[in-house]
mmJSON file of the N, C-alpha and C atoms, coordinates in Angstrom:
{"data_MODEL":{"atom_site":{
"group_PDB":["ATOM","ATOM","ATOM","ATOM","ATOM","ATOM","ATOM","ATOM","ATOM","ATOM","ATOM","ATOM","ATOM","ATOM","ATOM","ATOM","ATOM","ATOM","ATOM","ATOM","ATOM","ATOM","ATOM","ATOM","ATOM","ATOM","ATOM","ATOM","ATOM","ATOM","ATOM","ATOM","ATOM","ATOM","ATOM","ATOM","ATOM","ATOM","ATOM","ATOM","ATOM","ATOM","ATOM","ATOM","ATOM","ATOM","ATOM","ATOM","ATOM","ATOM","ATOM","ATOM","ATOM","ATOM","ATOM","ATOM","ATOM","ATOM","ATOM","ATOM","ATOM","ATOM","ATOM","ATOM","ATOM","ATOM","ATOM","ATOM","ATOM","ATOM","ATOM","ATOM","ATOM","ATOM","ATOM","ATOM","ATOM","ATOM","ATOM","ATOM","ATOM","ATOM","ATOM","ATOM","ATOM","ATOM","ATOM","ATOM","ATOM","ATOM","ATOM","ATOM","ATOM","ATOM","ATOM","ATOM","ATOM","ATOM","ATOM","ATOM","ATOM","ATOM","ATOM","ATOM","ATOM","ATOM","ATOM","ATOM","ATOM","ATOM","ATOM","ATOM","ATOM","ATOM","ATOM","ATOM","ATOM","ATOM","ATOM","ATOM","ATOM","ATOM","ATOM","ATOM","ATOM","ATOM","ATOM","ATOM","ATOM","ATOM","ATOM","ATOM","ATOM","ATOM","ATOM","ATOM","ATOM","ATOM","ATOM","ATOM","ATOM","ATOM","ATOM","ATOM","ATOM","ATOM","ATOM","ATOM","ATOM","ATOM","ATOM","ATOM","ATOM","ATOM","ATOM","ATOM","ATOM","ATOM","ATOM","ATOM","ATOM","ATOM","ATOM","ATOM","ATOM","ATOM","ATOM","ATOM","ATOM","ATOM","ATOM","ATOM","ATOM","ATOM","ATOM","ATOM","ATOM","ATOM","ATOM","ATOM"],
"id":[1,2,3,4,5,6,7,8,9,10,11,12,13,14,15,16,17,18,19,20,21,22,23,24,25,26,27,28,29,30,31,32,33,34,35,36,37,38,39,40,41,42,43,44,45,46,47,48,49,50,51,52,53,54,55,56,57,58,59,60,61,62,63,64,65,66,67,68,69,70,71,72,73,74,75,76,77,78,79,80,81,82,83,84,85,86,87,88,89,90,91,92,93,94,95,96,97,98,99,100,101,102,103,104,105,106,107,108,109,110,111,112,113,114,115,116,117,118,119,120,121,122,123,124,125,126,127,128,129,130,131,132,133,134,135,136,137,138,139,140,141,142,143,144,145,146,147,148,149,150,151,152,153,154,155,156,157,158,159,160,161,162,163,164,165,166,167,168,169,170,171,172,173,174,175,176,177,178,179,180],
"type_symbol":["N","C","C","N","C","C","N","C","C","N","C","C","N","C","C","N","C","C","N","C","C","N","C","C","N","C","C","N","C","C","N","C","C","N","C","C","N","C","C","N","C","C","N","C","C","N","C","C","N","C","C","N","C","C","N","C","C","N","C","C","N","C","C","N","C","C","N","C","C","N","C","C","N","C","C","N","C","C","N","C","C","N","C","C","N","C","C","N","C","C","N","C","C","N","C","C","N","C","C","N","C","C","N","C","C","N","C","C","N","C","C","N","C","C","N","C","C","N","C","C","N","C","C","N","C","C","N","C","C","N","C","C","N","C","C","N","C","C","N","C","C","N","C","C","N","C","C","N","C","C","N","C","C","N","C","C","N","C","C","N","C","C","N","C","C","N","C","C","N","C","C","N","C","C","N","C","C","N","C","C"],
"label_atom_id":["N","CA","C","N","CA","C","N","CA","C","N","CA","C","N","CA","C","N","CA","C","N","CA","C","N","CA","C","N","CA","C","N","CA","C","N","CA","C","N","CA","C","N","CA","C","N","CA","C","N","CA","C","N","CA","C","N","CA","C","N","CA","C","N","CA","C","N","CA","C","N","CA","C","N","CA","C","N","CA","C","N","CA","C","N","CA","C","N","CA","C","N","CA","C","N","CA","C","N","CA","C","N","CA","C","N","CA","C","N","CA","C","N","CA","C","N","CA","C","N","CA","C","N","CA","C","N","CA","C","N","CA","C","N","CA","C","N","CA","C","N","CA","C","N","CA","C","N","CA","C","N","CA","C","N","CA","C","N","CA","C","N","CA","C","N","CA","C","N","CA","C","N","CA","C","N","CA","C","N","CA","C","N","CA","C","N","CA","C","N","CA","C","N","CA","C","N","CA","C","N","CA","C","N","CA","C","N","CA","C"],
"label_alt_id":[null,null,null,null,null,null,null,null,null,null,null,null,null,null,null,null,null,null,null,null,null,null,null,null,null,null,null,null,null,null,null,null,null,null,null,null,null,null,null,null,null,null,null,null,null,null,null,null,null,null,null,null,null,null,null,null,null,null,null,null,null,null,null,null,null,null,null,null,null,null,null,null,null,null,null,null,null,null,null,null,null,null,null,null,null,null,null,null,null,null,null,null,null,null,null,null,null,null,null,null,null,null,null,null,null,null,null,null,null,null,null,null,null,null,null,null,null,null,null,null,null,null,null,null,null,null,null,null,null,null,null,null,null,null,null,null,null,null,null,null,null,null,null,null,null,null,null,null,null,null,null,null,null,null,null,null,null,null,null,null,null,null,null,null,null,null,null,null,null,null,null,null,null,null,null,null,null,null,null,null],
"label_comp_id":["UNK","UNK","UNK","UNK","UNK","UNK","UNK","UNK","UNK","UNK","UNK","UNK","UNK","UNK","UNK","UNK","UNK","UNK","UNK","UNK","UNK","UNK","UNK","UNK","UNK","UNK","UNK","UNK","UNK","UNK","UNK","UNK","UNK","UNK","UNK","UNK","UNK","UNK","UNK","UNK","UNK","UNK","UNK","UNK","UNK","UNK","UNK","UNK","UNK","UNK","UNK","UNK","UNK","UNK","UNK","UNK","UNK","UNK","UNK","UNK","UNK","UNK","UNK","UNK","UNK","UNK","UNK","UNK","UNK","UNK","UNK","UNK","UNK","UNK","UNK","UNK","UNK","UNK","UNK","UNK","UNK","UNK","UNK","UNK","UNK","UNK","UNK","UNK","UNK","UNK","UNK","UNK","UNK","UNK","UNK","UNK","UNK","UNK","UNK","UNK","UNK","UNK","UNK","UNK","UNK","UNK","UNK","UNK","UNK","UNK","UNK","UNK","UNK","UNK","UNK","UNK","UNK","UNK","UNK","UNK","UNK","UNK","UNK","UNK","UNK","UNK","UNK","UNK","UNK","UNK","UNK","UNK","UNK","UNK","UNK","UNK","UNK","UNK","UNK","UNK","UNK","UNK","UNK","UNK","UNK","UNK","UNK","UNK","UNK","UNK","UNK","UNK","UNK","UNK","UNK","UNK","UNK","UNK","UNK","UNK","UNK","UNK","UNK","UNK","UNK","UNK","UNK","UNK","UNK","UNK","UNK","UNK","UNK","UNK","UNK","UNK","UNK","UNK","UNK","UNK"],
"label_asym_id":["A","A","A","A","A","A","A","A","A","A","A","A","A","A","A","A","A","A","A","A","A","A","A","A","A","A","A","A","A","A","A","A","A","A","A","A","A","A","A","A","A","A","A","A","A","A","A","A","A","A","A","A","A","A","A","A","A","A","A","A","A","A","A","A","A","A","A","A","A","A","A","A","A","A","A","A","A","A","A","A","A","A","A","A","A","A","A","A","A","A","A","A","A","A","A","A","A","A","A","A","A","A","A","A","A","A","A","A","A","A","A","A","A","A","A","A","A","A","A","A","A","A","A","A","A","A","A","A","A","A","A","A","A","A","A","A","A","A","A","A","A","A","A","A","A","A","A","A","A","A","A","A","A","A","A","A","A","A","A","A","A","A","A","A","A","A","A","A","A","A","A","A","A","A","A","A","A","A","A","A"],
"label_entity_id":["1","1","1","1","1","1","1","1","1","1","1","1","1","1","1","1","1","1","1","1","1","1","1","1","1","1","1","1","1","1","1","1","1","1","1","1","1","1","1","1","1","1","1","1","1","1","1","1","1","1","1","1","1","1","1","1","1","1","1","1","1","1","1","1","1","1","1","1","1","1","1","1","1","1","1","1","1","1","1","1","1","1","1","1","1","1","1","1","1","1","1","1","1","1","1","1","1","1","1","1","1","1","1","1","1","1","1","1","1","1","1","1","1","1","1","1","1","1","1","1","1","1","1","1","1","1","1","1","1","1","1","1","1","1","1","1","1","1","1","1","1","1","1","1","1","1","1","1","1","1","1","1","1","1","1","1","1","1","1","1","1","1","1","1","1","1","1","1","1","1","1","1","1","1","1","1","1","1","1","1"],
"label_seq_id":[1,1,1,2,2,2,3,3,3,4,4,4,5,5,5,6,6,6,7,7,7,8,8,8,9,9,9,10,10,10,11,11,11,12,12,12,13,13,13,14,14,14,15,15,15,16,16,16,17,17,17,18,18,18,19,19,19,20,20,20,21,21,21,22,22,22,23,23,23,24,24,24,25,25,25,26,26,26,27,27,27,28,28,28,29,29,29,30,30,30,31,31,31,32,32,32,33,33,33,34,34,34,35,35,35,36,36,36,37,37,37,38,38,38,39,39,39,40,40,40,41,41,41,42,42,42,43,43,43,44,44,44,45,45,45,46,46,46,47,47,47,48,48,48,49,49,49,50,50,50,51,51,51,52,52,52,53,53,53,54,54,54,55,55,55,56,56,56,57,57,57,58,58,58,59,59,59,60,60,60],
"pdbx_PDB_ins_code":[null,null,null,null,null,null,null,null,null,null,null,null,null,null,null,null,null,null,null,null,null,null,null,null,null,null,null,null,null,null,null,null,null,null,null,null,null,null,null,null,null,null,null,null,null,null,null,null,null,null,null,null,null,null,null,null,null,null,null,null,null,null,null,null,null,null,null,null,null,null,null,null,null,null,null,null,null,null,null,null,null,null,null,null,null,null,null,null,null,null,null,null,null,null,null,null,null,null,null,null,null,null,null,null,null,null,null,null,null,null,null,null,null,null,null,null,null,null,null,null,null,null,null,null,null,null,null,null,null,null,null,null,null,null,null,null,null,null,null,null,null,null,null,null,null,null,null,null,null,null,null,null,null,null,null,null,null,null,null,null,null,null,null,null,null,null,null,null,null,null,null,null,null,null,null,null,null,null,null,null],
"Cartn_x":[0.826,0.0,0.868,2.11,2.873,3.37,3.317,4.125,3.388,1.915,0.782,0.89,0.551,0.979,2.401,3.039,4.344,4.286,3.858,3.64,2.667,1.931,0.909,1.338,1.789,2.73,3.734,4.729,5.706,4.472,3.465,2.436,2.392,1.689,1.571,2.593,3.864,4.562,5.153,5.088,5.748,4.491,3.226,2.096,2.609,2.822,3.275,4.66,5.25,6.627,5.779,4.912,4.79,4.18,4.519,4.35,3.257,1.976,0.724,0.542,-0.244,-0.13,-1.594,-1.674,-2.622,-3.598,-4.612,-5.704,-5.528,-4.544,-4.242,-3.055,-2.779,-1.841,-3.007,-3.649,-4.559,-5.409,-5.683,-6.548,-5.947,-4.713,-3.556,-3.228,-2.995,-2.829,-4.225,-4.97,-6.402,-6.765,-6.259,-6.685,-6.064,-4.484,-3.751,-3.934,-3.988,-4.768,-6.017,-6.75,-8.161,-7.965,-6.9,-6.555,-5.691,-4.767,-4.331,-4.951,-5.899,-6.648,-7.673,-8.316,-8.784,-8.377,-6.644,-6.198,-5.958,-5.587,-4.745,-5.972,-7.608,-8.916,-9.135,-9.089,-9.054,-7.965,-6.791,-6.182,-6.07,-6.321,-6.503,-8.203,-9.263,-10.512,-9.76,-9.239,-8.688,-7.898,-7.543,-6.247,-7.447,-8.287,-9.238,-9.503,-10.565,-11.499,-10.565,-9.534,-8.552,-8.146,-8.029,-8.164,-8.867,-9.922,-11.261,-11.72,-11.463,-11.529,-10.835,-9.673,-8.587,-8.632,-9.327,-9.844,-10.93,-12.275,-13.251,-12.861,-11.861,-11.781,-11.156,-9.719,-9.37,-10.526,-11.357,-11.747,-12.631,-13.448,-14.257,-13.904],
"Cartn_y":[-1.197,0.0,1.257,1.081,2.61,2.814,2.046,1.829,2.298,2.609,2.831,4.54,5.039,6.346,6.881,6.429,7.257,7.414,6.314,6.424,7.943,7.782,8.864,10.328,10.412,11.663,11.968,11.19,11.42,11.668,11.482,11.777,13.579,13.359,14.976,16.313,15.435,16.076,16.657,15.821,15.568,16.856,16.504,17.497,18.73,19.366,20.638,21.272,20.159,21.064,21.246,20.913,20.764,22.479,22.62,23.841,24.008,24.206,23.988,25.013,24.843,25.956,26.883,27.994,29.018,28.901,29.55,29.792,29.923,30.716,30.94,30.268,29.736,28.4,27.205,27.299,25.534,26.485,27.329,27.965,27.871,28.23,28.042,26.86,26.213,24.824,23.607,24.183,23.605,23.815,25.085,25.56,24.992,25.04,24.373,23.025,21.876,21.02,20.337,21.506,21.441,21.73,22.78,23.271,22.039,21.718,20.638,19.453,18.973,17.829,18.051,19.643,19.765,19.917,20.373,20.306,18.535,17.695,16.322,15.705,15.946,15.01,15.861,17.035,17.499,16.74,16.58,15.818,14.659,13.762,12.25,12.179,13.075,12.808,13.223,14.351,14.333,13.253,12.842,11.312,10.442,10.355,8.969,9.214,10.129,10.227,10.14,10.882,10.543,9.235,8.45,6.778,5.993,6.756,5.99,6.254,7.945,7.924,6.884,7.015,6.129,4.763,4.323,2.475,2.54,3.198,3.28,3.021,4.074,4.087,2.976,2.49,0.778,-0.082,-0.269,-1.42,-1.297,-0.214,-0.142,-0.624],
"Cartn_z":[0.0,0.0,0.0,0.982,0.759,-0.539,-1.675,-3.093,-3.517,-3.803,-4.227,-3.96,-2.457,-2.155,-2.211,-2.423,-2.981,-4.377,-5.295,-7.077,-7.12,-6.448,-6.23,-5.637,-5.006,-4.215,-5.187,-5.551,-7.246,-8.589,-8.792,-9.749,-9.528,-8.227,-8.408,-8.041,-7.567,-8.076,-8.725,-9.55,-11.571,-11.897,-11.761,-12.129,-11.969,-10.744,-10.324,-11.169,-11.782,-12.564,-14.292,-14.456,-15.512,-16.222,-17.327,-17.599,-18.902,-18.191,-18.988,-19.786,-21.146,-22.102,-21.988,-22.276,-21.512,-23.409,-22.9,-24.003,-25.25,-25.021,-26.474,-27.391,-26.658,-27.344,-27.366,-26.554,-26.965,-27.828,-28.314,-29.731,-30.528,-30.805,-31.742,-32.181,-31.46,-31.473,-32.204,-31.662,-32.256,-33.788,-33.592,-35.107,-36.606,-35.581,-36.398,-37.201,-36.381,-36.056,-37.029,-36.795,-37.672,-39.118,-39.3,-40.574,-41.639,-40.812,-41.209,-41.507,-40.926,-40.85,-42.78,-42.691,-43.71,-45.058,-45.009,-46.002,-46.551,-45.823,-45.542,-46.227,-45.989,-46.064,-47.027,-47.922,-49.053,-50.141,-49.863,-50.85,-50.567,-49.653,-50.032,-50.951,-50.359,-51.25,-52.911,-53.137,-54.61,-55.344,-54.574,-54.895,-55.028,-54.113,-54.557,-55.606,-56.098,-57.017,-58.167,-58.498,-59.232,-59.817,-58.684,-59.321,-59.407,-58.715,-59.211,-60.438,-60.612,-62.345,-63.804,-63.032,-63.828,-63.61,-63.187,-62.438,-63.75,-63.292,-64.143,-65.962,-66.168,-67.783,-67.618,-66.661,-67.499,-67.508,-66.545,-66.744,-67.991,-68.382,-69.689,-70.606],
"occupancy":[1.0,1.0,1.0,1.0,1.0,1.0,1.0,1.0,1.0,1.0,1.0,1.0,1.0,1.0,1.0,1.0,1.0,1.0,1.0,1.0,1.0,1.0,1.0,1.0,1.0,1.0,1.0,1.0,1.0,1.0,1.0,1.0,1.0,1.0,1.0,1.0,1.0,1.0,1.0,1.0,1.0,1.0,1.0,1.0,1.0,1.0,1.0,1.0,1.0,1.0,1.0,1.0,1.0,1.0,1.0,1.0,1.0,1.0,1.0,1.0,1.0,1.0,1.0,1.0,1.0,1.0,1.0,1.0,1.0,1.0,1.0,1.0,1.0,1.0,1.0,1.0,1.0,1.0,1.0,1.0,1.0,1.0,1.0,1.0,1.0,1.0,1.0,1.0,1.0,1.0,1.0,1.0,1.0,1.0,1.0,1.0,1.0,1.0,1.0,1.0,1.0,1.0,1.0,1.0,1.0,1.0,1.0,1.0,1.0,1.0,1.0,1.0,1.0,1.0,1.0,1.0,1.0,1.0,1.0,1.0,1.0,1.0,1.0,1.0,1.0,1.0,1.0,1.0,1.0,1.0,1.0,1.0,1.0,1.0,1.0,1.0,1.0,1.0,1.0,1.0,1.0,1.0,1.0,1.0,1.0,1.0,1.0,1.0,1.0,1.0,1.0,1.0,1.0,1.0,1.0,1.0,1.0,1.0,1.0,1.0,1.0,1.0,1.0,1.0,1.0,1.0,1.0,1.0,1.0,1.0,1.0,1.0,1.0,1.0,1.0,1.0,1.0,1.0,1.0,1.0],
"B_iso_or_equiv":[0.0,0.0,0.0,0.0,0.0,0.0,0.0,0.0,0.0,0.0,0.0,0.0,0.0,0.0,0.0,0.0,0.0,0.0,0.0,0.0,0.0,0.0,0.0,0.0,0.0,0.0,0.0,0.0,0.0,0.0,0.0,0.0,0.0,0.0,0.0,0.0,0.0,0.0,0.0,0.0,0.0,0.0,0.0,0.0,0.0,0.0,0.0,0.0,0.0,0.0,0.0,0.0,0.0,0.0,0.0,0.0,0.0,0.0,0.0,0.0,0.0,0.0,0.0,0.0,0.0,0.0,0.0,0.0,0.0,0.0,0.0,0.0,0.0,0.0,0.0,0.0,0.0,0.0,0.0,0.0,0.0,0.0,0.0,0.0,0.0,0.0,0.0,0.0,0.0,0.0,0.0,0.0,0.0,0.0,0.0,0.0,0.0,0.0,0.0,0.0,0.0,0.0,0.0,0.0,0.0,0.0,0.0,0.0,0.0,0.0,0.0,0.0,0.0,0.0,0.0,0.0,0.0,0.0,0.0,0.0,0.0,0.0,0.0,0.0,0.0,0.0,0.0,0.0,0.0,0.0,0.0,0.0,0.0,0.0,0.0,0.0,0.0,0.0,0.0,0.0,0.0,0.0,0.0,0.0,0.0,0.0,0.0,0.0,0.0,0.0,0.0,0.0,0.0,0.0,0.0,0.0,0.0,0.0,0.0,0.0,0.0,0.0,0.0,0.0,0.0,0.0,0.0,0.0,0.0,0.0,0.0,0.0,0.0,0.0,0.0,0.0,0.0,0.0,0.0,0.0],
"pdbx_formal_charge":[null,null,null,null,null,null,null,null,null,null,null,null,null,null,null,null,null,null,null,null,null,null,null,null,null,null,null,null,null,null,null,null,null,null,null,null,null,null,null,null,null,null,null,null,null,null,null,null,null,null,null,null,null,null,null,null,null,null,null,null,null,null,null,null,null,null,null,null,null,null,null,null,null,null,null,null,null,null,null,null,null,null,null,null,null,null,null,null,null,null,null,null,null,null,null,null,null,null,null,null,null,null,null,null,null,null,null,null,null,null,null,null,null,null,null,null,null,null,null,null,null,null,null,null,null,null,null,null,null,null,null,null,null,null,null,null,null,null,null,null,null,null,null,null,null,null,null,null,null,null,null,null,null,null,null,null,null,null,null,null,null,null,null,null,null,null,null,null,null,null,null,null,null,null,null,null,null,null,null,null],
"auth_seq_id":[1,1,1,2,2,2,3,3,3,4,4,4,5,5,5,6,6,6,7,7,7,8,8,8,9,9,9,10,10,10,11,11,11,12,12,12,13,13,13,14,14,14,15,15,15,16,16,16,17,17,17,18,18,18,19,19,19,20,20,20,21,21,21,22,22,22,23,23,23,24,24,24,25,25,25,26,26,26,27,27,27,28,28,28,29,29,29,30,30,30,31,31,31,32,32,32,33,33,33,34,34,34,35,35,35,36,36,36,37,37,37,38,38,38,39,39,39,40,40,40,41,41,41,42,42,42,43,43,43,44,44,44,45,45,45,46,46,46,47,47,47,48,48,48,49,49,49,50,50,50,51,51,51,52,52,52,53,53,53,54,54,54,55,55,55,56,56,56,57,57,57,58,58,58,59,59,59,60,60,60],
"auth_comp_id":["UNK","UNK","UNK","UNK","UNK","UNK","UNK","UNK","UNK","UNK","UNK","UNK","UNK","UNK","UNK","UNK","UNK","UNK","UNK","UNK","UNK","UNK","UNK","UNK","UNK","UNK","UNK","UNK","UNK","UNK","UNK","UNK","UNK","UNK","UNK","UNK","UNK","UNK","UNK","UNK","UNK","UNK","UNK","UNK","UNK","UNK","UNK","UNK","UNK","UNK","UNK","UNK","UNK","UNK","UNK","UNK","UNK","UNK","UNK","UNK","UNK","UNK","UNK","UNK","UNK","UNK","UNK","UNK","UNK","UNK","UNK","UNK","UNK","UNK","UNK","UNK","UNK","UNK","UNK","UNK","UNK","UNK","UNK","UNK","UNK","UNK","UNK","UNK","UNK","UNK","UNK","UNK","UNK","UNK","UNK","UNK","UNK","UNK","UNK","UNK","UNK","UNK","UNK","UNK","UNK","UNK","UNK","UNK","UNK","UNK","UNK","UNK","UNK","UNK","UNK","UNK","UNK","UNK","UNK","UNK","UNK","UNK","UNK","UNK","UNK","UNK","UNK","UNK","UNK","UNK","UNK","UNK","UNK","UNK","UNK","UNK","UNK","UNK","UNK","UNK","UNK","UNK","UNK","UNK","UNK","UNK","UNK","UNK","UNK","UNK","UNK","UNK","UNK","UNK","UNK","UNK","UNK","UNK","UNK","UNK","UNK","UNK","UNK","UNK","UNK","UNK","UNK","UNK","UNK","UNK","UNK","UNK","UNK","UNK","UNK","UNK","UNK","UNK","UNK","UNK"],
"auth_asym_id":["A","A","A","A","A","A","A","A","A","A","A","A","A","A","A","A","A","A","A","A","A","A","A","A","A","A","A","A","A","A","A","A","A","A","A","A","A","A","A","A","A","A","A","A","A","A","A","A","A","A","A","A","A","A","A","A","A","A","A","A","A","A","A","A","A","A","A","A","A","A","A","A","A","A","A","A","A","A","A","A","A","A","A","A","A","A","A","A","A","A","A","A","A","A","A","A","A","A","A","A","A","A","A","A","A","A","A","A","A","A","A","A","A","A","A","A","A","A","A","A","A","A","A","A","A","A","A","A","A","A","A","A","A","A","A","A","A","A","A","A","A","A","A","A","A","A","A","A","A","A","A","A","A","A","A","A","A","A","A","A","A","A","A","A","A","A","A","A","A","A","A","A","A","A","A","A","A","A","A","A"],
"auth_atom_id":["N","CA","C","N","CA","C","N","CA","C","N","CA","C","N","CA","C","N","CA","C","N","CA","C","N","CA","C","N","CA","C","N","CA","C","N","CA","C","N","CA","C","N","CA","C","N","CA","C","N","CA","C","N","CA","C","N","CA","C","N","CA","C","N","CA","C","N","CA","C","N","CA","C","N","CA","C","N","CA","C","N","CA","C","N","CA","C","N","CA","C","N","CA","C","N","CA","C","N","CA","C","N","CA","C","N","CA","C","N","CA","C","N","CA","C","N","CA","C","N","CA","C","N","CA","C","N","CA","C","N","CA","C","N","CA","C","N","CA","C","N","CA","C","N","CA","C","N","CA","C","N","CA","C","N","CA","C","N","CA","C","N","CA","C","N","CA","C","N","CA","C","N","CA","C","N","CA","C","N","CA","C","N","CA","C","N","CA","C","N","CA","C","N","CA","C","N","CA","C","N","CA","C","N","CA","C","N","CA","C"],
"pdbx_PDB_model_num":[1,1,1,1,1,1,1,1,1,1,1,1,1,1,1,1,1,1,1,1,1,1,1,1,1,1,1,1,1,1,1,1,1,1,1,1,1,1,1,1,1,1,1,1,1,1,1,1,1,1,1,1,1,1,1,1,1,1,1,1,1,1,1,1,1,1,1,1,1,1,1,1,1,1,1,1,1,1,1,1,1,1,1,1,1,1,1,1,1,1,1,1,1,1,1,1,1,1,1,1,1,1,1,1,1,1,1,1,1,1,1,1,1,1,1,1,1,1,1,1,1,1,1,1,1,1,1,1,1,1,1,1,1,1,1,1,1,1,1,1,1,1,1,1,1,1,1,1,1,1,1,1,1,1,1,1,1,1,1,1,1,1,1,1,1,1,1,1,1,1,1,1,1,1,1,1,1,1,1,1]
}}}
């Protein structure tokens, strides 16, 4: 049981050094994020359709 509360006491210790990012970095960060995600799911949908075009005419 004391192995348990010391893992735990070193937990929130470790917590307390840690240097958390304020509002406007997790907005920044998010945005980023989102922006990226829409460019990335914009060109894999262009790449599909692309070979799905080019699938379509071989097999005809």
């Amino acid at each position: 049981m004391s192995r348990i509360i010391t893992f735990f006491r070193d937990v929130h210790l470790e917590l307390k050094r840690v240097t958390w990012p304020n509002k406007d970095q997790i907005i920044s960060a998010t945005a980023v994020v989102i922006i990226a995600t829409l460019i990335i799911s914009a060109y894999l949908g262009l790449i599909d359709n692309v070979l799905a075009l080019i699938l379509q005419f071989v097999l005809k």
